[in-house]
N, C-alpha and C positions, 0 to 999 in steps of 0.2 A: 951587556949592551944597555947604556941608559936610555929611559924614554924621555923623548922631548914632550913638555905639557903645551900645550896648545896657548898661546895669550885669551885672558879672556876677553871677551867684548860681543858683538852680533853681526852675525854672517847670514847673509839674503842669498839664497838660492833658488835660481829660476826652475819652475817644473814644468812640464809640459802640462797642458790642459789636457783633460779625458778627452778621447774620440769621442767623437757625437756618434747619434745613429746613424749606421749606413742605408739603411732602409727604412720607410717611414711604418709607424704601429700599424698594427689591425688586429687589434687585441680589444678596442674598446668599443663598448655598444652604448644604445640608447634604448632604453627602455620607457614608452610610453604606456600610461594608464591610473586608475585611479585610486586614491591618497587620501588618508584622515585631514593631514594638514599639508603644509605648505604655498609656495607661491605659484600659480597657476600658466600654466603657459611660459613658465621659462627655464628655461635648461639652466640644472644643477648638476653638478659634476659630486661625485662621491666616491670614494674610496676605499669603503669598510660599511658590513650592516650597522652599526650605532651610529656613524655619521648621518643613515639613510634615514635611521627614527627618531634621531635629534630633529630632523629638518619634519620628513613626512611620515611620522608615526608609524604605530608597529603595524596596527590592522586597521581595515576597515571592514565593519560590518554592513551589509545588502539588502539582504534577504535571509530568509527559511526555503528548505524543501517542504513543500508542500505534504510528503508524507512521511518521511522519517523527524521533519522539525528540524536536522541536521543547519547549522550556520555555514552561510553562504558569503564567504568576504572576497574585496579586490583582492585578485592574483600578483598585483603590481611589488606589494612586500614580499611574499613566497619569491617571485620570481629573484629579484635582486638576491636575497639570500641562498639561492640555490645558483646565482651566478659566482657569487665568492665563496661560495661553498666548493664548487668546482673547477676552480681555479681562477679564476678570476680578478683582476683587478683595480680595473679603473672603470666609472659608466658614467653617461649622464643620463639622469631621471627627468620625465617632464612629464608635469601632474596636468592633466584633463578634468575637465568636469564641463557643461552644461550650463545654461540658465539659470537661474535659484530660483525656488520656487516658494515666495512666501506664502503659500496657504499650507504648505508639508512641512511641516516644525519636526525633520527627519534628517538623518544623514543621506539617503536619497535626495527628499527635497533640496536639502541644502545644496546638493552636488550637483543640481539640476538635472538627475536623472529619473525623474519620475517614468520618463518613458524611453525606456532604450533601446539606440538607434545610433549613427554612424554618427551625428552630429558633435559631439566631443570629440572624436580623435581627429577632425578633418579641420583643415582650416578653410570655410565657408566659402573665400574666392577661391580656393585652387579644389572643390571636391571633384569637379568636372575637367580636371586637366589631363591634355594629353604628355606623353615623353616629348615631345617636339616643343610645347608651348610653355611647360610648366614652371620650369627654370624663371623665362622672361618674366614670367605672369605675378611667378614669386618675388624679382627683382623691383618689379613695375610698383607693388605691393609694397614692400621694406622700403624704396629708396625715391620713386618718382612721381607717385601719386599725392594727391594733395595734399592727404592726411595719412602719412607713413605710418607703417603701424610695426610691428614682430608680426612674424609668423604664428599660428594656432596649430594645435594638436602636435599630430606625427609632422608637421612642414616644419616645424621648429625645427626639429631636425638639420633641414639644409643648412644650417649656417654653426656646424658642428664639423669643421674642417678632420676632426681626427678622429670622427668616428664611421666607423667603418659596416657595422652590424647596426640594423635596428628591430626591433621585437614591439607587439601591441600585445600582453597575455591578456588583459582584460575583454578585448574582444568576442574572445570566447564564450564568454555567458550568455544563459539563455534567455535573459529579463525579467520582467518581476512584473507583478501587480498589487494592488493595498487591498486586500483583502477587508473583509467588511468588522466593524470594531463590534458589531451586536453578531446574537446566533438568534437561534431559537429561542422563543422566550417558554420558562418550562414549566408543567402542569402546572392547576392551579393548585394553590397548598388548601390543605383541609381546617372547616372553621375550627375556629378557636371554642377549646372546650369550655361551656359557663356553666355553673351549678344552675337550677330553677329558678331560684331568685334574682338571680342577676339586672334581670330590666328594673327591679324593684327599687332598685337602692336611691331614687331620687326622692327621696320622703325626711322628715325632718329627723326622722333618728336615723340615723349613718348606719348600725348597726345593722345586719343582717339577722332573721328571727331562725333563732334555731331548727334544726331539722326538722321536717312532720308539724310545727307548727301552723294551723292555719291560718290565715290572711282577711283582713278583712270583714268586721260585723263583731258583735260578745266580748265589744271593750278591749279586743287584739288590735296590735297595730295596721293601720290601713293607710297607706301608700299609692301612689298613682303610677301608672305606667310611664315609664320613660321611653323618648323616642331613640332607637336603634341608631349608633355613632356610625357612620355611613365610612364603608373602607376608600383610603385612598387611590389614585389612581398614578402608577410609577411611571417613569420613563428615565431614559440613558442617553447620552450623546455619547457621540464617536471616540473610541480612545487617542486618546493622540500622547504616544510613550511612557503608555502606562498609567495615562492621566487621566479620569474624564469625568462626567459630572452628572449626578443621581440629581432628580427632578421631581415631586408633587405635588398635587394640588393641596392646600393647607386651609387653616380654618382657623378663626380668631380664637384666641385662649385652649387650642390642643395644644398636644406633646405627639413627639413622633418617638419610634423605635425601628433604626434599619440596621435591617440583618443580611449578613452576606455569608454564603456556602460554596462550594467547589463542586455539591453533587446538585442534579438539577431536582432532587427532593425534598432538599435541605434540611436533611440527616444529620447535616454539621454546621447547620446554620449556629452563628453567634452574633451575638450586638456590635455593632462598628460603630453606630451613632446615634443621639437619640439630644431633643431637643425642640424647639417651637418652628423653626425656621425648615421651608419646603426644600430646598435645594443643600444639595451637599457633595463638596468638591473631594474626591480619592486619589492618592496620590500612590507614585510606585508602584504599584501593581506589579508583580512576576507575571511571566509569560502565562498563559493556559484559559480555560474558560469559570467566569466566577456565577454566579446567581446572586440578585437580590429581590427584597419584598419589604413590605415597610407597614406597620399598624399604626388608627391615632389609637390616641388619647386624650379623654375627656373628663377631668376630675378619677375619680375611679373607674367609668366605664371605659372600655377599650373596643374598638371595631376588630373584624375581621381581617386577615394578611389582604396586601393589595394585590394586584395580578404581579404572576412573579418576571422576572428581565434578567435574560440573560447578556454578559460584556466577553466577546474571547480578545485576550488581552495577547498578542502576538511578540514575538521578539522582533528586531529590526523595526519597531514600530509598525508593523502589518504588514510586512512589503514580505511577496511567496514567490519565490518560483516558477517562471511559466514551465509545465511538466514536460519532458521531452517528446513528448506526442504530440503535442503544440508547437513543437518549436519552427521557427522561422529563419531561414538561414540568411536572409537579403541583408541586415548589419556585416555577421562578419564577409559575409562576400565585398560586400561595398568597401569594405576598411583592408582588406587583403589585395583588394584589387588596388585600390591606389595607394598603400603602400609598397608595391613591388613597383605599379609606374613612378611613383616618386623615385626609389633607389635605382630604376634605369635609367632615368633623366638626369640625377648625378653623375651615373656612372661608375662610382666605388663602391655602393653601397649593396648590401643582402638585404634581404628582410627574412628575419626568425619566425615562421607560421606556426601554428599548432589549431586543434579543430576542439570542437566542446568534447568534454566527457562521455558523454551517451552514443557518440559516433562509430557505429561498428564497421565492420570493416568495407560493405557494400558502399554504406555513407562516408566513410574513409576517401574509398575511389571515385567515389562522384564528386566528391568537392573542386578540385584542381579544373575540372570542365567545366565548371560555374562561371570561371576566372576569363574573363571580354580580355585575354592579352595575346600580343604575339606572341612566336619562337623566340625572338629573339628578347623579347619581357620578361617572356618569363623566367631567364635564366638568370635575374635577379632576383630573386625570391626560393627558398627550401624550406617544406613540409615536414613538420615531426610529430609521429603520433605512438603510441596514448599514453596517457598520463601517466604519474609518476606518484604513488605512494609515500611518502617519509616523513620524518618525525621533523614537524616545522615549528620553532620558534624560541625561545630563550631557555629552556629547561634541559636541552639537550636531549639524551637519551628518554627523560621524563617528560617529553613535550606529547602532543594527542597525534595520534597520525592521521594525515589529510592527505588528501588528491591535487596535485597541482599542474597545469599543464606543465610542458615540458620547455618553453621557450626559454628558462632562468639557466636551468643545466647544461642543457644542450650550447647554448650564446658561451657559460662559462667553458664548456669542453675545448669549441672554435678557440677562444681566446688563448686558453693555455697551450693547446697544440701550437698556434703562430706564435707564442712566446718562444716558448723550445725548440721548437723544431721546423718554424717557417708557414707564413700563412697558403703555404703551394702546398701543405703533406694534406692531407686528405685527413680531418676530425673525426674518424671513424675508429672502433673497435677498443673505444676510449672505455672503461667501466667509468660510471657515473657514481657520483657519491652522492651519499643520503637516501636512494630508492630502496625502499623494502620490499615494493610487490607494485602492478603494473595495472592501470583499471581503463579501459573496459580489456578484459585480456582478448588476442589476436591470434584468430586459429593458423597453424602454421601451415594450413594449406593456403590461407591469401595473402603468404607472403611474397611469392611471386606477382600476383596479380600487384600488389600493394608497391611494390616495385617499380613494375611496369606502368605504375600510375605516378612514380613520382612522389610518393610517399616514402620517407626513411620511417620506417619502423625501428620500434625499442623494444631488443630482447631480454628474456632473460636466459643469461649461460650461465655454465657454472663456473665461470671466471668474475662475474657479476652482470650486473644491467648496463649492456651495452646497445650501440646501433651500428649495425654492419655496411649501411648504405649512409653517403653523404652524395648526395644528387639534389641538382636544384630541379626546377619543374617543367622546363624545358625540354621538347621531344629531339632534341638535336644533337647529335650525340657528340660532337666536336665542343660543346661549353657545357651540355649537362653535368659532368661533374663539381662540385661544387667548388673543389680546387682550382680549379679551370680558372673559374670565375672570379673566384679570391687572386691569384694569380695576376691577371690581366687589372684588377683593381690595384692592385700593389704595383704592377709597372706604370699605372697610368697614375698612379701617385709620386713615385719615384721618379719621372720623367717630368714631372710638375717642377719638383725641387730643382732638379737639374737643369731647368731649362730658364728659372728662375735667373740665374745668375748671367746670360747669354740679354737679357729684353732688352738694353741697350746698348749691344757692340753693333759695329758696321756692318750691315749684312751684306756679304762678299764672301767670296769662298772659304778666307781663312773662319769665318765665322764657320761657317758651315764644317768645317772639317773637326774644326772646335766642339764643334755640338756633337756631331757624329762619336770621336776619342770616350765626350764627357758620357754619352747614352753608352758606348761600348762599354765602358769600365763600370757603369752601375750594372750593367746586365751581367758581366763576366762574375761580378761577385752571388751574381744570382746563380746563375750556373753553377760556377763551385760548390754551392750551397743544394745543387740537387733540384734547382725548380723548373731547369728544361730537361727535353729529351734531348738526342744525339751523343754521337760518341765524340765530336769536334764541336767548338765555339761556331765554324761556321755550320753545322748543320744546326745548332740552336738555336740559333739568334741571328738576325740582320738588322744593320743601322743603313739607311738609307736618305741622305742629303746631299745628293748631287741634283747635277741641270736638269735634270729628267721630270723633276719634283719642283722644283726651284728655277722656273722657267726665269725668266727678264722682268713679264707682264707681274707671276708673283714678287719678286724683287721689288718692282716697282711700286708694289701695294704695301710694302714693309711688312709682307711674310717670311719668314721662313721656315718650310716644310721638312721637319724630319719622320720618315715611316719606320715605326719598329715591324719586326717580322719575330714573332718567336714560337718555339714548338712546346708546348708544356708537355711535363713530364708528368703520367697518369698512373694511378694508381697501380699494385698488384692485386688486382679479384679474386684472381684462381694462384693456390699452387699444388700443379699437379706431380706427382710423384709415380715414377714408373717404375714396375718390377719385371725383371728382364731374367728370364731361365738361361743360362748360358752354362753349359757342356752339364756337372756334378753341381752347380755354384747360382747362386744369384746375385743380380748385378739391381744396384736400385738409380735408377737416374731420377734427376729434379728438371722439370721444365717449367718456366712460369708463363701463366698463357694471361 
């Protein structure tokens, strides 16, 4: 059989376009808090950690502990990184910061956080909003008032249509204060050794007379007394990054010599500077505490060291730690509290909690009843504790291991689970990647308590670091799951979409029967997919847009009212397995409770 060759020329073939989404994401979060660099207050979308450090750098440095010296930087990079680290893929970042502070030449200062407190993460008209007002207050804000403006901190957020999670990790720290740039100032140093002669030497021969010779009378040389070169008197200003500035009182035609040591005896003192001129500016300094003292010089006589001063040169330009026996919980309460009212006043939204480091497990269970919210508040918002140990930041396996809360991992678990498998399956029982070891550890008798409070704890098993509980904080057991809630978000986003296309047909029955078909068939794909209970469509789910709903009076107001009714489908908690002695034989049955 011969083959026919085709003519050549170009042949257009029509393809169909990709299916869009049938359901809209809930995969991506926002992440607020604080940033070496970038633009302030506006939501950046990103998509990979080097995108993150291109825009807002790798770290930022804070503070020190106050007793180990250990560096204290924003959580905000850690976080994102352990968000794509754990599956993760799309977020937007919005960098906060504070006032500037020009007298704190610090990255504190800069960031205007000399003193921390809720004031960066909140936007100043809505700190005080209720779920009922907040929305408006925020609209009134962006669009109606004189001087429109964007939204600040976490409110930014609201106008992030597609994101779904939001997380503060920054919140969590305990604060800082600037510690002081002097210490102690240390003994005084011992005179300076001078032979016998030494006052003598102002006489017209320079020379000094040899040993045992006497002085004075029988044609020897005779010489007057010189008056004693009087020591100076030192002083230091405040380091400011290492930088600060050595100060004395000087004298026409001296010479100075200043010497600086590490010990306060100055055992290891050496010359740093020496010259006529009383002030002398040091630059870079490394972290720790230095000594100095300073002598004149007067021709060949010298005075005595001056009183000595000490400088402790701090990282972070000075800024410590407030120690956890200090700490004050009223920031993060403020910042948790209206972040959850914010994402209930949306309505789609979660907020990612996590509590400081130091929080054991009693301060674990007390936090959640700090929180001024309702039942039904609170069931936007879920708790995860304690931190999370791994090796953070470019080197890989070679990087130092740190403590990070957990808001970055846990936000990327959420996302990859609604990737694969539906933002209704319950983000639990997920191993976590990157955790090596867990701080503060959690005795396993308060894991029930810790439960029962609404806390999802992070274990470790021997399948890895996982958390067995996805509960939001809500005592109400019909939305406390956190699926629940994600759930009910996803239909009330998916019912957005769909209802979209409906805003300007006639509203009249066939309309209405319209909306009903279009809510059934987005819910029915829901269903298939496992996100209600029942064993039927109708025990699932109900579409509801009849006269019942849809009176004349709402007709007449250009509503129309569709009610969804649906049953979500809940986790399995327990599976029990039962062994059953039957006659010679055993019989093993499974019941899932």
């Amino acid at each position: 059989m011969s083959l026919v060759r085709p003519l050549p020329g170009i042949r257009f073939e029509a393809a169909a376009p990709p299916a869009g989404d049938v359901l809209p994401r809930m995969d991506i979060p926002a992440f607020v808090g604080f940033a070496a660099s970038g633009p302030l207050n506006e939501p950046v979308a990103v998509e990979d950690p080097v995108q993150f450090e291109t825009i807002f750098g790798v770290n930022l440095p804070l503070a020190r502990e106050r007793d180990t010296g250990a560096s204290i930087e924003a959580y905000l990079a850690p976080a994102v990184r352990a968000f794509f680290r754990n599956g993760g893929r799309r977020c937007w970042i919005i960098r906060v910061a504070g006032e500037a502070d020009p007298g704190a030449d610090t990255e504190i200062g800069r960031n205007g956080l000399a003193t921390f407190d809720e004031k960066p993460f909140l936007d100043p008209d809505l700190a005080g909003a209720t779920v009922r007002d907040l929305l408006d207050r925020a609209d009134f804000i962006r669009y109606q008032s004189l001087q429109p403006r964007p939204l600040r901190g976490i409110h930014a957020a609201l106008g992030l249509d597609e994101v779904t999670l939001v997380a503060v990790p920054d919140a969590v720290h305990r604060g800082w204060y600037q510690q002081s740039g002097s210490i102690a100032s240390p003994l005084a140093s011992s005179p300076l050794s001078h032979p016998e002669w030494w006052r003598w030497l102002d006489c017209e021969d320079p020379k000094p007379p040899a040993p045992g010779t006497p002085l004075g009378g029988g044609g020897f040389i005779d010489c007057d007394v010189a008056d004693p070169v009087a020591a100076p008197l030192l002083a230091a200003t405040p380091p400011k990054g290492g930088t600060y500035d050595l100060s004395w009182n000087s004298e026409p035609g001296a010479t100075y010599v200043l010497q600086e040591a590490t010990r306060p005896d100055f055992s290891d003192a050496a010359d740093v500077a020496s010259g006529a001129i009383g002030k002398v500016t040091l630059h870079a300094r490394a972290a720790g505490d230095l000594f100095y003292r300073v002598r004149r010089l007067q021709g060949a006589r010298t005075s005595d060291w001056s009183n000595g001063v000490g400088v402790h040169v701090a990282a972070a330009a000075g800024w410590t730690s407030i120690p956890a026996g200090d700490y004050n919980a009223a920031t993060l309460v403020a910042v948790h509290q209206a972040l959850v009212t914010m994402c209930a006043a949306r309505g789609d939204l979660v907020a990612v909690l996590s509590l400081p480091s130091h929080y054991d497990e009693r301060q674990a269970i007390a936090h959640p009843a700090q929180l001024d919210l309702d039942s039904r508040t609170r069931s936007y918002g879920a708790l995860w504790h304690p931190w999370l140990v791994v090796r953070d930041g470019r080197d890989g396996d070679a990087a130092p291991l740190k403590a990070t809360p957990p808001d970055g991992a846990t936000a990327g678990v959420i996302a990859a689970r609604a990737l694969s498998r539906g933002a209704w399956i319950a983000p639990a029982n997920e191993p976590l990647t990157g955790p090596v070891a867990l701080t503060p550890p959690l005795s396993a008798a308060f894991w029930q308590p810790l439960q029962d409070a609404a806390v999802n704890v992070i274990r470790q098993e021997p399948w890895g670091f996982v958390c067995l509980d996805a509960d939001t904080l809500s005592p109400d057991g019909e939305v406390r799951p956190l699926n629940v809630r994600r759930l009910i978000a996803l239909v009330r986003r998916a019912a957005l979409r769909v209802g979209e296309a409906y805003v300007f047909e006639p509203n009249g029955g066939a309309a209405q029967r319209a909306v009903r078909r279009a809510f059934e068939s987005m819910l029915e794909t829901l269903y298939i997919r496992g996100a209600f209970a029942g064993r039927t469509e109708q025990t699932a789910f109900q579409v509801v847009t009849d006269e019942s709903l849809n009176t004349p009076s709402s007709i007449d107001a250009g509503r129309l009212i569709a009610e969804i009714r649906i049953a979500p489908s809940r986790p399995l908690s327990f599976l029990t397995i039962r062994l059953l002695q039957a006659g010679g034989g055993t019989v093993v049955q499974e019941a899932g409770r």
